[in-house]
N, C-alpha and C positions, 0 to 999 in steps of 0.2 A: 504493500500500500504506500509507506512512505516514498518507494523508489519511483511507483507512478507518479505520486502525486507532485515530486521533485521534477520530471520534464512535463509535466502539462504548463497548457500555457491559457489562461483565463484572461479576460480581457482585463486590464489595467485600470485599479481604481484611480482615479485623482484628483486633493484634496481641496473641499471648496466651503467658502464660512460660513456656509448655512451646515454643512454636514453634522450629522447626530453620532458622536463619538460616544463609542460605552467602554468599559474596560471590565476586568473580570479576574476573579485571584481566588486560590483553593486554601485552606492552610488545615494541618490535623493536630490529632491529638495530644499534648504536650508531656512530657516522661516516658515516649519509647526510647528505647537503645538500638541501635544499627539504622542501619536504610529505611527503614518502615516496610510492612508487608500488606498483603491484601487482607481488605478486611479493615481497618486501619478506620475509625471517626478521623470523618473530613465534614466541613464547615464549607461550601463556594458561596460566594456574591458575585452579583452583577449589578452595574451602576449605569444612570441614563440620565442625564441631566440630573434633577430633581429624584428620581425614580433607585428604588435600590430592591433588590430582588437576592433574598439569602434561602438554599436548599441544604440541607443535615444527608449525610449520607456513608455510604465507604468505600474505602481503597478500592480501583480494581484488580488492582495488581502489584507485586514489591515493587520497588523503585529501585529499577534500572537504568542506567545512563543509554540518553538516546532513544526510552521506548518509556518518555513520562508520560504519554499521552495512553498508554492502556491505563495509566495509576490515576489518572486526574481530570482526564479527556469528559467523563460520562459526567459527572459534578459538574463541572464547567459549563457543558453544554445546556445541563440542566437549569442552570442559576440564567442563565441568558434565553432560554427558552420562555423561564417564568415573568422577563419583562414584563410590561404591559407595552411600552413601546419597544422597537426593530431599531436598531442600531444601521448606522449606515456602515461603519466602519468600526473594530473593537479593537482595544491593545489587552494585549493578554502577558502575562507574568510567565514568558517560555521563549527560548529562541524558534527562530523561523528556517531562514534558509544556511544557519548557522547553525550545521550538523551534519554528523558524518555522512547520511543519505542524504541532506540538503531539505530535511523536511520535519522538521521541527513540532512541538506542539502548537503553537501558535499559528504555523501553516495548516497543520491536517485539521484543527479546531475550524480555523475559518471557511476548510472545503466542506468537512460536515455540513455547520450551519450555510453555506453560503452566504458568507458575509466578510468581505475583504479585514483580512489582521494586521498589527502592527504588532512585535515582539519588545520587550522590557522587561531588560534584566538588571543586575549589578556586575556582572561580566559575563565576557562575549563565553562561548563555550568552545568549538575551535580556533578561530577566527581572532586577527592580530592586528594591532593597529595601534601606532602613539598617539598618546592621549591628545586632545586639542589644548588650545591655549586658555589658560585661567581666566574666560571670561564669559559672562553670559551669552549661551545661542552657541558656542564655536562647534564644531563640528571635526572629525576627523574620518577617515572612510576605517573600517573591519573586512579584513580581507582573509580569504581559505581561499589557496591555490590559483591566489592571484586575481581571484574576482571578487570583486566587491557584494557583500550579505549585511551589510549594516553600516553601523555609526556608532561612535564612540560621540556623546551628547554633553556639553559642559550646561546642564540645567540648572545650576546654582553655583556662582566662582566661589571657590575655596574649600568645594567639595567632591569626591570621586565624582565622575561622568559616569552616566546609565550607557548600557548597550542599546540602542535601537536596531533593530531586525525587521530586516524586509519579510514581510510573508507573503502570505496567501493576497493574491490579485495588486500587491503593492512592493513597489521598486524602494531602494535606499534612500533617494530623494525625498520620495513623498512619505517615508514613515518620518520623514527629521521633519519636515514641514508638519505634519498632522503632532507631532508630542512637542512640537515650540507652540504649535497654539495652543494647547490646552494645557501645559505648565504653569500655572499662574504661583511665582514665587518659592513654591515647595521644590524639595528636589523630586519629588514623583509625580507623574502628568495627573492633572485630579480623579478622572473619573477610575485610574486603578486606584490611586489612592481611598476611596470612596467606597471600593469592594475592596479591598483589603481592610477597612477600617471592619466593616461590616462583618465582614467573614470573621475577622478577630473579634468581636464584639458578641456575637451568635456563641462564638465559643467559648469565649468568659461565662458567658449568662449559662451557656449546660455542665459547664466542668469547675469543681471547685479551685481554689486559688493556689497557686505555690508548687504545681506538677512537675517543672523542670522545663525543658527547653520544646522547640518544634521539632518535630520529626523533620527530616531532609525532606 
């Protein structure tokens, strides 16, 4: 699946300032040891302007490098399903074409839903690239084998740059254009920020306090 979905070619989303950006983030159970395994309490949201959309659910599988989307994929999908509004475009918490088959969870997420992705991470997974210059908006390209899969994003000077990842129906370009708009100040673009609050919020409120860390 991912080796298909890495030479298809889907027509090119691109970005424009009416567009309805969502974003979307998993997180689980906090005091496992190792990788985490299926089965696993997972928490997704999904964010839409105003609009937040949280599903309770489990693993569907350990967490493998490269093959997060059987562990996270069905959640994700879920929590973005349960919108009440359709996103034009989503960023999702996963590389895109920034992996070893060139297909990412954030890619095969957006071919499921058919809905054009944009990747955001805190670093690239293969992919290399010097950082940009300490200043707000700079940009640097993330490169595997020469081709460009991303951006290295300065979203706030004085702090790490995010990974932007091209995915699903959207080029390098346009994911930096789509996550410089909707950065307002924070180093994380709002609407993951937004399911990430969420998602982590769901799971305060079901699990008591002081469990230890996230699962990978």
């Amino acid at each position: 699946m991912q080796l298909r979905l890495a030479i298809a070619t889907p027509e090119p989303w691109t970005p424009t300032p009416a567009a309805l950006v969502g974003g979307c983030f998993v997180c689980f159970a906090r005091g496992a040891h190792g990788p985490g395994s299926r089965g696993d309490r997972g928490w997704a949201a999904a964010s839409l302007g105003g609009e937040v959309a949280v599903v309770r659910g489990a693993a569907g599988a350990p967490y493998e490098a490269g093959l997060l989307a059987l562990r996270e994929g069905a959640l994700l999908a879920e929590a973005v399903a349960t919108l009440e509004g359709v996103p034009d475009v989503l960023l999702v918490n996963a590389t895109g074409r920034d992996h070893p088959r060139r297909a990412g969870l954030a890619l095969q997420l957006g071919a499921a839903l058919g809905v054009p992705t944009v990747g955001v991470t805190h670093r690239p997974l293969l992919a290399r690239g010097v950082w940009p210059a300490d200043e707000l908006g700079a940009s640097s390209p993330l490169l595997v084998d020469g081709a460009r899969v991303g951006s290295w994003l300065r979203t706030r000077p004085g702090t790490r740059p995010l990974a932007v990842h091209a995915a699903w129906c959207t080029h390098a370009d346009a994911a930096i254009e789509l996550v410089r708009s909707v950065t307002r100040g924070a180093r994380t673009p709002e609407p993951l920020r937004a399911a990430r609050r969420a998602a982590r919020e769901a799971r305060a409120a079901d699990e008591p306090r002081g469990r230890g860390r996230d699962a990978p």
